[in-house]
Structure formats: structure tokens, C-alpha cells
C-alpha positions as CSV (number, residue, x, y, z in Angstrom):
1,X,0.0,0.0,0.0
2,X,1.8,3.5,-1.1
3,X,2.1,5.9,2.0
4,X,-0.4,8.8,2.2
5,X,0.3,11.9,1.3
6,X,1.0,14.8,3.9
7,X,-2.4,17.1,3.7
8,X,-0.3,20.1,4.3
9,X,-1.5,23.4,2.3
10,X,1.3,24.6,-0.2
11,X,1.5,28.1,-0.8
12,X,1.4,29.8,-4.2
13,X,5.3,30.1,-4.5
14,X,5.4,25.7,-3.9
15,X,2.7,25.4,-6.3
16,X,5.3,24.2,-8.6
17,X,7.2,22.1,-6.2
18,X,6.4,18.4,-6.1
19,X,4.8,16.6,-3.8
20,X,6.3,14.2,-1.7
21,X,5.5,11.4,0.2
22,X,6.9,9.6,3.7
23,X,6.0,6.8,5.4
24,X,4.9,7.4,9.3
25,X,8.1,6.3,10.2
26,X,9.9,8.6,8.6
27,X,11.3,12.2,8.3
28,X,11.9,14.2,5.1
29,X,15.6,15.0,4.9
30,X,16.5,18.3,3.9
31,X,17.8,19.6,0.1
32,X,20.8,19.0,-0.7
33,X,22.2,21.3,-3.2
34,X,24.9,20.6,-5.6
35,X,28.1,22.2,-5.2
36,X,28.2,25.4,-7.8
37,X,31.5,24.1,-9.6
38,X,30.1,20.9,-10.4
39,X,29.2,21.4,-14.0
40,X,26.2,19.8,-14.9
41,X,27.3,18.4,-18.5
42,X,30.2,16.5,-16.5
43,X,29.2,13.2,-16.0
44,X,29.2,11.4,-12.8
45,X,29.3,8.2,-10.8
46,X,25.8,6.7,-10.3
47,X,26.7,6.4,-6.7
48,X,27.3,10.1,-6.2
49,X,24.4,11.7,-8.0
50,X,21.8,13.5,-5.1
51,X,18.5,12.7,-6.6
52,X,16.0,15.7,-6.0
53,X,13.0,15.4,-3.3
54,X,10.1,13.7,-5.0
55,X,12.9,11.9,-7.4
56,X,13.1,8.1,-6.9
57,X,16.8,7.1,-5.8
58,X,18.9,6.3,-9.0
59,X,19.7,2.2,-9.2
60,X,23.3,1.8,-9.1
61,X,24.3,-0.6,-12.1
62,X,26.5,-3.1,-10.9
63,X,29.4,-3.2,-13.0
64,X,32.2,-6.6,-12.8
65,X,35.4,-6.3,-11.8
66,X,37.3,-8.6,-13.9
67,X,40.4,-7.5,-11.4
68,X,38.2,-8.6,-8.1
69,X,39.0,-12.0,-6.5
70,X,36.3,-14.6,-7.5
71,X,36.3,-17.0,-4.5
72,X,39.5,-17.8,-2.3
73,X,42.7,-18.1,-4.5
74,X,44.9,-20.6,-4.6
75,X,48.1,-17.8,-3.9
76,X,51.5,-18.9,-5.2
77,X,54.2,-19.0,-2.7
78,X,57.1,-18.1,-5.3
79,X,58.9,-15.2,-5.0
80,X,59.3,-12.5,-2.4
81,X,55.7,-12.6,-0.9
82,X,54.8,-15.6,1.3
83,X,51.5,-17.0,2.3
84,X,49.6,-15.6,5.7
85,X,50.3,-18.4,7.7
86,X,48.1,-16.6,10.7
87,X,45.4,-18.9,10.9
88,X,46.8,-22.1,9.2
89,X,47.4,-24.1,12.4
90,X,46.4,-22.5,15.7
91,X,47.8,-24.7,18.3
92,X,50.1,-23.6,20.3
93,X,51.0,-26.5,22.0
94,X,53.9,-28.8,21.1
95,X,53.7,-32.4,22.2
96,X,57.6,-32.7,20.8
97,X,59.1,-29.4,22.1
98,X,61.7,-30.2,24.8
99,X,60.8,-27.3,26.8
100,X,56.8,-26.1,26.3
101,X,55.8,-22.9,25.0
102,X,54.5,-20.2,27.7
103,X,52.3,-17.9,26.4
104,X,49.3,-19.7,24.8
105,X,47.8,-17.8,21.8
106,X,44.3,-17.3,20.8
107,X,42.1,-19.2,18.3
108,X,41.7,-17.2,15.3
109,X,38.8,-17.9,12.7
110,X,40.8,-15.4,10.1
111,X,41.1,-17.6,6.5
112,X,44.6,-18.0,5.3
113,X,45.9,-17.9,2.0
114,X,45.5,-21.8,0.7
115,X,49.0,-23.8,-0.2
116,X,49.8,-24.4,-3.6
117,X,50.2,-28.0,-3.5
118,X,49.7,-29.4,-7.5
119,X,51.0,-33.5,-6.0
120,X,47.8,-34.2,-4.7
121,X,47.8,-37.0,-1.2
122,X,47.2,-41.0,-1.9
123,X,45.6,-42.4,0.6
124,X,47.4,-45.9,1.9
125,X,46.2,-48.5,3.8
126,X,43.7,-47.8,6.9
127,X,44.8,-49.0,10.7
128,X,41.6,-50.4,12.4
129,X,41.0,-48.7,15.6
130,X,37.5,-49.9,17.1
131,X,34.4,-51.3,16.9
132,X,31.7,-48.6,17.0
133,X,29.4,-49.4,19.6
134,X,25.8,-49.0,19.6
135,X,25.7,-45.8,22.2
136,X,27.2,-43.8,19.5
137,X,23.9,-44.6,17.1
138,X,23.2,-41.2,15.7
139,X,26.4,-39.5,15.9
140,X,27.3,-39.4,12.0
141,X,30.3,-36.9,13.0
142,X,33.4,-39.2,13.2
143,X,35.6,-36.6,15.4
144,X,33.0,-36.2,18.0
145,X,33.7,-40.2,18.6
146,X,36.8,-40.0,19.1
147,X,36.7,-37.1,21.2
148,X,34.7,-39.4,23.5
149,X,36.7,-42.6,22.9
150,X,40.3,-41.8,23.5
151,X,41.6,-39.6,26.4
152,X,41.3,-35.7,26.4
153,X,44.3,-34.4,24.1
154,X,45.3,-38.2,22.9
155,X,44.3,-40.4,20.2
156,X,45.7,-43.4,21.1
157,X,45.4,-45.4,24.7
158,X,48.7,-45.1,26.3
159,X,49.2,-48.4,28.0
160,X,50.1,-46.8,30.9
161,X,49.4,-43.5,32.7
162,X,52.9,-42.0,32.0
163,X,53.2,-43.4,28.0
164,X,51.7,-40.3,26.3
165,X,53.6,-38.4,23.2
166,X,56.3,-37.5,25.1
167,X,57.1,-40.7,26.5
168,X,57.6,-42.1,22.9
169,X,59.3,-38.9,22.0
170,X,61.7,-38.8,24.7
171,X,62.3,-43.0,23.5
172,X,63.3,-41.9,20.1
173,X,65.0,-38.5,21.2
174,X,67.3,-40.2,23.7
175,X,68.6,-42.7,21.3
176,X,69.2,-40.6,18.8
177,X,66.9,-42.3,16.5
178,X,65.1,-39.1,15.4
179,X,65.9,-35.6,14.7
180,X,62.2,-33.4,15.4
181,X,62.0,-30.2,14.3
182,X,58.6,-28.1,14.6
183,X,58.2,-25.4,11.5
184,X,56.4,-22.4,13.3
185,X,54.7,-19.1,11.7
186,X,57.4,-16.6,11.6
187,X,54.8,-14.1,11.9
188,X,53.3,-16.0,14.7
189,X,56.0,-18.0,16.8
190,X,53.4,-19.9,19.0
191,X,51.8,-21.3,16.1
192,X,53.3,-24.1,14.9
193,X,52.3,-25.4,11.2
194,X,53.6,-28.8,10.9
195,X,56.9,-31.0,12.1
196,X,60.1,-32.3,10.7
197,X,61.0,-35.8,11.4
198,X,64.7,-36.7,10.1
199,X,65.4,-40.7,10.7
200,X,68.8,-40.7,11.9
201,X,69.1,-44.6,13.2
202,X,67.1,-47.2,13.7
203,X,68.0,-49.8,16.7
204,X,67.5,-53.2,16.2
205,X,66.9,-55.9,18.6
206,X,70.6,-57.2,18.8
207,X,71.3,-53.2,19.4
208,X,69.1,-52.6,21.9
209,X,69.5,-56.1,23.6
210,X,69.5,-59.6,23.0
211,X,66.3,-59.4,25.3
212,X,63.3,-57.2,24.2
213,X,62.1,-57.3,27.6
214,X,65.1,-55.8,29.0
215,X,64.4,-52.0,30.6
216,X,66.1,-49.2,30.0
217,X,65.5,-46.0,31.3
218,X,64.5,-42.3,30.5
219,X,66.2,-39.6,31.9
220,X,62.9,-39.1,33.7
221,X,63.2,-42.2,35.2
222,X,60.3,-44.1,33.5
223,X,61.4,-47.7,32.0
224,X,60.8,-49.2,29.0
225,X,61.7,-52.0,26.5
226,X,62.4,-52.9,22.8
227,X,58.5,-53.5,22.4
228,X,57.8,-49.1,23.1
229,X,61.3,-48.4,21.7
230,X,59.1,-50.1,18.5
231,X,55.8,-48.6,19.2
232,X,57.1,-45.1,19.7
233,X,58.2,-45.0,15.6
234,X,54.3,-45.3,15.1
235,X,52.5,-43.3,17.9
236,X,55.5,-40.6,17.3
237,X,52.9,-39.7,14.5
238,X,49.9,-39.1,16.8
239,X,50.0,-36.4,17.2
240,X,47.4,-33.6,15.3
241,X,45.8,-30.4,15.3
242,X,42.0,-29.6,16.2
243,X,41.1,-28.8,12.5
244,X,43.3,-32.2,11.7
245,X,45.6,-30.0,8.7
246,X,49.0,-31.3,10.4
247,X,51.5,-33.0,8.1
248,X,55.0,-34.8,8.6
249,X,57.8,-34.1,6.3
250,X,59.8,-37.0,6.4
251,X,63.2,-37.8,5.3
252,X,66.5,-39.7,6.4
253,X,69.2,-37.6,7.9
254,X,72.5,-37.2,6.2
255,X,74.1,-39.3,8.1
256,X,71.7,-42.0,8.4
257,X,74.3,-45.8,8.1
258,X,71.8,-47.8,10.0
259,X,70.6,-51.2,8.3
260,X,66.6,-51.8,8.5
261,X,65.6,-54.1,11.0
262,X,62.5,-56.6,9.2
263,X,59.7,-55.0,11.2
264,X,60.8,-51.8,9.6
265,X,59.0,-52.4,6.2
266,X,56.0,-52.7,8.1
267,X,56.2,-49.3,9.4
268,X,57.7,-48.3,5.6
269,X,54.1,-49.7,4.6
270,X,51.8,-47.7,6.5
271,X,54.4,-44.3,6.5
272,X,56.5,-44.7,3.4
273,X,55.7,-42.9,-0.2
274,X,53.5,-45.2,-2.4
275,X,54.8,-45.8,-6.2
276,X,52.0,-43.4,-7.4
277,X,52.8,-40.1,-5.8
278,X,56.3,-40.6,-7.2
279,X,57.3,-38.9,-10.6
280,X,58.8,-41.1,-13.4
281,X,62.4,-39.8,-12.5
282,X,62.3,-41.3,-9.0
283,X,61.2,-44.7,-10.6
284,X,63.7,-44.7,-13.5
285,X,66.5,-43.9,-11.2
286,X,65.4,-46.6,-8.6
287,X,65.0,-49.1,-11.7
288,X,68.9,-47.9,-12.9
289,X,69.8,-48.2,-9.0
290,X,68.6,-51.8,-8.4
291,X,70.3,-53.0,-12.1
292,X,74.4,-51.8,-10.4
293,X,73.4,-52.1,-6.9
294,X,75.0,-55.1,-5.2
295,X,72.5,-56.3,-2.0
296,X,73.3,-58.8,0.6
297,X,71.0,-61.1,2.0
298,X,69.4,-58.8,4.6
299,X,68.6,-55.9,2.3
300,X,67.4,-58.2,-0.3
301,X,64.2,-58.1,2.2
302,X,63.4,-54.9,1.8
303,X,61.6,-52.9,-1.5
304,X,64.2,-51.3,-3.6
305,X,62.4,-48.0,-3.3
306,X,62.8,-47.9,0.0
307,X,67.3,-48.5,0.0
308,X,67.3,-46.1,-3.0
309,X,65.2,-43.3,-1.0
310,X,67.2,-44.1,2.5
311,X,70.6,-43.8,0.1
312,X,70.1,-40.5,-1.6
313,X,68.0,-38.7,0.9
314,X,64.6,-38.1,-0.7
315,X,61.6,-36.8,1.3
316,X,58.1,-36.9,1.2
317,X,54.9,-35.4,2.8
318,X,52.4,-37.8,5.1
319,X,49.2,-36.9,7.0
320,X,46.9,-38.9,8.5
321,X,42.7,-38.7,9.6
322,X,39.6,-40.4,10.8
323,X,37.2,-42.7,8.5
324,X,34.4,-44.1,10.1
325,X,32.7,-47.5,8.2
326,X,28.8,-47.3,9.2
327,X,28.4,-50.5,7.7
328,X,31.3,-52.5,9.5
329,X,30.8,-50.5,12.1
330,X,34.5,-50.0,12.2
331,X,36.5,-46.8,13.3
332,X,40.2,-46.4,11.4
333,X,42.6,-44.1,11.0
334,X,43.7,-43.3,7.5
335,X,47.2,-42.2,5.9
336,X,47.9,-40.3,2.7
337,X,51.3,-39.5,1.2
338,X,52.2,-37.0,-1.3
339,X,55.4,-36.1,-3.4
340,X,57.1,-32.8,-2.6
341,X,57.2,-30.7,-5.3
342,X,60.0,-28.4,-4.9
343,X,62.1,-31.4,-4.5
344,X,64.8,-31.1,-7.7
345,X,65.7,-34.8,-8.8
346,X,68.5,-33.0,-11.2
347,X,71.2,-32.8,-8.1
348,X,70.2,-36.8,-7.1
349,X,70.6,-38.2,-11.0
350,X,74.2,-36.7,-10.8
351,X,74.9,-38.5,-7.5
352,X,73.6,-42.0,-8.8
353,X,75.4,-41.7,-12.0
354,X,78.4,-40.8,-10.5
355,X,77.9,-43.5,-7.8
356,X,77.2,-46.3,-10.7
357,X,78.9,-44.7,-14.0
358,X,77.6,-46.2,-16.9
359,X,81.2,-47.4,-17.9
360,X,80.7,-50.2,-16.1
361,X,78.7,-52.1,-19.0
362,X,79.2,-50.3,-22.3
363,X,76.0,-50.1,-24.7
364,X,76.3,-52.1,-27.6
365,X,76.9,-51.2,-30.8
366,X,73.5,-51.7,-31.7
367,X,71.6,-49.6,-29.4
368,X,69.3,-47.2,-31.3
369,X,70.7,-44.6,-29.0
370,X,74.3,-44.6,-30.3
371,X,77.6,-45.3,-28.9
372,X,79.1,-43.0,-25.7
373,X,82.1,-43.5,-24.4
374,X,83.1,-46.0,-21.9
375,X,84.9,-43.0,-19.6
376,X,82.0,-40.7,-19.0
377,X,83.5,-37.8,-17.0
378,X,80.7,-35.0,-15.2
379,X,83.5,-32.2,-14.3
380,X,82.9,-29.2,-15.9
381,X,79.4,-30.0,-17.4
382,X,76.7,-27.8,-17.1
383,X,73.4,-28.3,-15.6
384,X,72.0,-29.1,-18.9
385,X,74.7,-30.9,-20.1
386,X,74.4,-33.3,-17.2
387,X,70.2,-33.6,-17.3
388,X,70.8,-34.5,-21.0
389,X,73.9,-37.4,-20.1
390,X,71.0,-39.0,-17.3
391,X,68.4,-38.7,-20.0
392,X,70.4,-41.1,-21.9
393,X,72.0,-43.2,-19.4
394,X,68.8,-44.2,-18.7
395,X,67.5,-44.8,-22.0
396,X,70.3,-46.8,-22.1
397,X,70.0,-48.6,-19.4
398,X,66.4,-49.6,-19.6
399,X,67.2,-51.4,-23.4
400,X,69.8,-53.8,-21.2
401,X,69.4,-57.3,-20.8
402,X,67.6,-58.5,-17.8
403,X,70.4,-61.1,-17.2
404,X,72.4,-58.1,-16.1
405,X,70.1,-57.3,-13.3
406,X,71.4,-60.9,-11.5
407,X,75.3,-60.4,-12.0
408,X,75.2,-58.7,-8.5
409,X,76.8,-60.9,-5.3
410,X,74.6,-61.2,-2.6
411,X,77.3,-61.4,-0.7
412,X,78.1,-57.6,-0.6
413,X,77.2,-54.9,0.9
414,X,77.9,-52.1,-1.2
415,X,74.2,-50.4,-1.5
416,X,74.5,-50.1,2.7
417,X,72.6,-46.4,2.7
418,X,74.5,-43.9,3.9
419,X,77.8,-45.0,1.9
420,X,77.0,-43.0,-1.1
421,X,79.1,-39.7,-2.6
422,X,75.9,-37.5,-2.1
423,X,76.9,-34.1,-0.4
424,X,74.0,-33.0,2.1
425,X,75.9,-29.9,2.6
426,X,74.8,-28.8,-1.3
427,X,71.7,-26.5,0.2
428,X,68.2,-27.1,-0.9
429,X,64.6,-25.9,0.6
430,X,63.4,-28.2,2.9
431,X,59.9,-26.8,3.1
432,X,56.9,-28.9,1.1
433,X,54.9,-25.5,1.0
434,X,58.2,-23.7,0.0
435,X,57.6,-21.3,2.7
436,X,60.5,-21.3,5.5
437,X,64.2,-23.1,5.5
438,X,64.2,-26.2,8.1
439,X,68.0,-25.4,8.6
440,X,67.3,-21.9,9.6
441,X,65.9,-22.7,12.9
């Protein structure tokens, strides 16, 4: 219904003014007069015209910004400007820092800038947890189960009062097993955004003692055996952050020498990269790796992905989360892995070539590829130079007879890791979202 008009007698000299209308609600504003310099064949923003009393309001046309963000961007972290890491993980609290943190910081519900991660995560086998019981019946929200399951700031059941996350850390940090780093905002300190984990030895049985059941003991006094010296390279990984974006990037330190005890390629199944998330260089230089490698009985065991990563130091990226199957009624944890992009496989493929040069079975005469020579030399070369000699080493390589493969003693123990030529002091980023140096810290 259209207000009624104000019965208000207008004088002879506002006969020509219009008439205007207000609801009972309402006042009449006053004029507003244009300013004098303002000429009136300059034309003006819709926004900024003063329509007249008695003049509906002009409709602003809304005009598109092809320059105006269009949802959240992905934002590249190349170059000098870095990603807001403000609100990426908001937990202060570090289950692997020696000495805690002191001032707690606030939650903050501020977006940051997403991670340009183009390797997207496998997932990898799930680890059965528990049955889900009827009392949860209606709770279709697997975190809030587990929130109710497993202890307050856990998600595992410690066997014992004392064997929390830092009982397994202070295991695998006291044996010098693993190196820990946490990567924290440099805007933000307190906030930490994910951890390192650098494998520097791995004890086995005859290391620790010829009895598993033998205790040691922590330097705060709490005992423990072989059995949580094993079980603290799994729950090592427990820990996570409330909105469950916490990532590992793992790798084998430098001067890792250690060989792999057997239970070691079960943890390597449920931690280690898959072959998917792994570019094609990765697998030709594993494939050219296995062909001049020499393997004794032991390492024989163990996938030849796993000696050629432990050898020349390559890392990758693993998370885990909650899946809950309604139908089995089961509640698991599930683990993804993911390549690191920024990781350069140029530098390794000079290492390996100059590890296993190809002089040591000359192509034949034959080979579509042609003839090199036996002596191949890699002083002096340039970067492209050298790609362009692994590019053909390998194409090489792959057109070898199988039979080749078996000339290797299985006596020897030349592929030990640790005993290559690779220099660890060449510098490289560390960081899977390419955003902070590990080695600054």
C-alpha cells in the first residue's frame, strides 16, 4: 500500500514544487544542493548523484570487476611474498618441544591464503581402531567419537598413565633415532604449522638387547623396552591439530648408516611414499639403481624403493585422519602421502650416475641410441649438459638385458645407505609448501 500523502497546504510560490510522500516512520531529509563548480554536463558516478525530493533514488548498475578476487585463490608462494600463515594451524601447544611454550595464543577464525600443492595426497592402507558401539547410534560426526573414545588431548590409549607423546618422543630422542623439528609461523611463533622428522638410526633388537624385555630407562626415570622403543616409531605420528591439517615431512638424515631391521618395512608400509605419488624420474633412477646395486641377504628383504630413497636422501609429505565405516561399524585411522614438489631430482641423478657410472657395461653397438664413451666424466658440465647425459644413461640402461640385473653378489654390501658420494651440505629448501628453511631454525 503506497504511503499517504502529507495534507499540508502549499503556498502559491510551492505550487510548482512536487509533492512528496513519507512513510509514518519517517522524516523528510533536507535539500541537498549541488556544489556550484560541479558542472552539470560532466558526467558522474551513479553512486554520487543527489537525486532531487520527490525523485526516486537512482539504481546503481553493478558493474564486474574482472580485477576482483572470484572465490579464495589458490596464492602462489614463489617469489618474495609468502602466504599468511596466521590462521593455518592455531595450536600452540607442542607435544615434541623439549621445553613447552609459555604464552598460549588465541584461536583465530581469520582464512589463510590456501597452499599451492599441485601432487595431490594417496591415501594408503587404513589401521583399524574400534568397533563402533551401539551408544554412539546417531552421531554421523566421526571426530566427536573420538573425542569421546580416547583420552582428552590423545588419540591413542597409552598403556600406561605415563606413555603419552612424550614418553615415545623422549624414546626416540634419547637414542638418537630421530631428529624433530617443529616449522612455526614466523609471523606467529606460538603457532606451529607442521613438524620435521629426520630418521637418523634405527636400533634393532641385537642393538638394543639380546632381550626385548630388558628395561632401559628415561632420563625421567620411566622404563621401557624394545617393544615401546618399536611402538614409539608409530605413535610418534599421533599427534594432530583440532582442525586435523597437520602434516609430517619426512626424510632420512644425512648421516643415516643404520641397516633396517625386518619390522621396519611394516612401518615403511603404513608411512613410506606409495609408487603413485612418485614422478617417473624417481622410478627410472630406482629401476637404474637396483640394475648396479650389489644387496646382501638382509637388504634383499626390503623394497628397492625404500634402500634407493634411505641412500640419496629423498623426502616426502604424510598426514593422516579419521574414517568411520557405518556398515562395519569399524573406526580407522587413514594415511595419505604426497610427493614434494619443490624437491629437484636433477642434483640426485648426478649422485647416482656418479655413484654407478655407466662405464661399467658399455651399450652395444646396436643400441638405437648410439655409442658413448666407456669413460664418462661429469666435471665441468653444465646443468643441462648433465640432465641431457641422465636422460640417456637411462634410456640406455632400460634397453639392457635382464640377465644383467642378476650379476650382483649377494654377498656384498655395497648399496649399505649412507655409503654414497651424495653431499648433504649442497643447500636445498626443505619446506613442502616452500615457505621457510628447516636449517634456519
Amino acid at each position: 500500500m503506497a504511503p499517504k500523502k502529507d495534507k499540508q497546504k502549499i503556498g502559491a510560490s510551492q505550487s510548482s514544487q512536487p509533492k512528496t510522500s513519507e512513510t509514518p516512520t519517517q522524516t523528510q531529509s533536507p535539500k541537498r544542493v549541488l556544489p556550484a563548480s560541479m558542472s552539470q554536463s560532466r558526467m558522474a558516478h551513479p553512486a554520487s548523484i543527489v537525486p532531487y525530493a520527490g525523485h526516486p533514488p537512482v539504481p546503481v548498475i553493478p558493474i564486474a570487476n574482472r580485477f576482483t578476487s572470484l572465490g579464495t585463490p589458490i596464492g602462489s608462494t614463489v617469489g618474495p611474498i609468502r602466504p599468511n600463515y596466521q590462521s593455518a594451524l592455531v595450536s600452540d601447544y607442542d607435544p615434541f618441544a623439549i621445553v613447552p611454550p609459555v604464552a598460549p595464543i588465541a584461536q583465530t577464525s581469520q582464512s589463510s591464503t590456501q597452499f599451492r600443492k599441485s601432487s595431490p595426497y594417496f591415501p594408503k592402507d587404513k589401521v583399524n581402531l574400534f568397533i563402533i558401539e551401539p551408544l554412539y547410534e546417531g552421531i554421523s560426526d566421526p571426530i566427536t567419537i573420538i573425542r569421546s573414545y580416547f583420552p582428552p588431548n590423545s588419540h591413542f590409549f597409552p598403556p600406561a598413565p605415563y606413555k603419552d607423546l612424550k614418553f615415545y618422543r623422549d624414546i626416540l630422542h634419547e637414542t638418537k633415532s630421530v631428529e624433530i623439528k617443529p616449522i612455526k609461523d614466523r609471523d606467529n611463533p606460538a603457532v606451529i604449522l607442521y613438524h620435521s622428522l629426520y630418521i637418523q638410526q634405527i636400533l634393532s633388537q641385537a642393538e638394543f638387547s639380546p632381550h626385548p624385555y630388558e628395561l632401559k630407562y628415561l632420563k625421567s626415570t620411566h622404563p621401557y623396552t624394545y617393544a615401546d622403543y618399536i611402538d614409539a616409531w608409530y605413535n610418534i605420528f599421533l599427534h594432530q591439530t583440532v582442525d586435523f591439517s597437520h602434516s609430517w615431512l619426512i626424510n632420512f638424515d644425512a648421516e643415516f648408516k643404520s641397516p633396517f631391521p625386518y619390522w621396519f618395512l611394516h612401518w615403511w608400509d603404513q608411512h613410506g611414499p606409495t609408487a603413485d605419488v612418485l614422478p617417473i624420474e624417481v622410478h627410472n633412477l630406482t629401476n637404474y639403481y637396483a640394475s648396479k646395486s650389489q644387496f646382501n641377504k638382509q637388504l634383499l628383504f626390503f623394497p628397492k624403493l625404500l634402500l634407493f630413497i634411505a641412500r640419496y636422501k629423498i623426502p616426502w609429505i604424510m598426514k593422516w585422519n579419521y574414517h568411520a565405516n557405518w556398515e562395519s561399524k569399524i573406526m580407522s585411522r587413514q594415511y595419505f602421502v604426497k610427493w614434494w614438489d619443490k624437491f629437484s631430482m636433477d642434483r640426485i641423478s648426478i649422485y647416482v650416475f656418479k655413484d654407478f657410472p655407466q662405464s661399467d657395461h658399455p651399450p652395444k653397438p646396436s643400441s638405437p641410441t648410439g655409442s658413448v664413451s666407456s669413460a664418462i666424466s661429469i666435471d665441468g658440465k653444465s646443468k643441462a649438459e648433465l640432465r641431457a647425459l641422465a636422460a640417456q644413461l637411462l634410456d640406455q640402461a632400460s634397453q639392457m638385458n635382464d640377465d644383467e640385473d642378476n650379476e650382483s653378489s649377494p654377498s656384498a654390501s655395497s648399496c649399505q645407505p649412507g655409503s654414497s658420494s651424495f653431499d648433504p651440505n649442497i643447500p636445498f629448501a626443505q619446506d613442502p609448501y616452500d615457505a621457510y628453511d628447516l636449517g634456519s631454525d
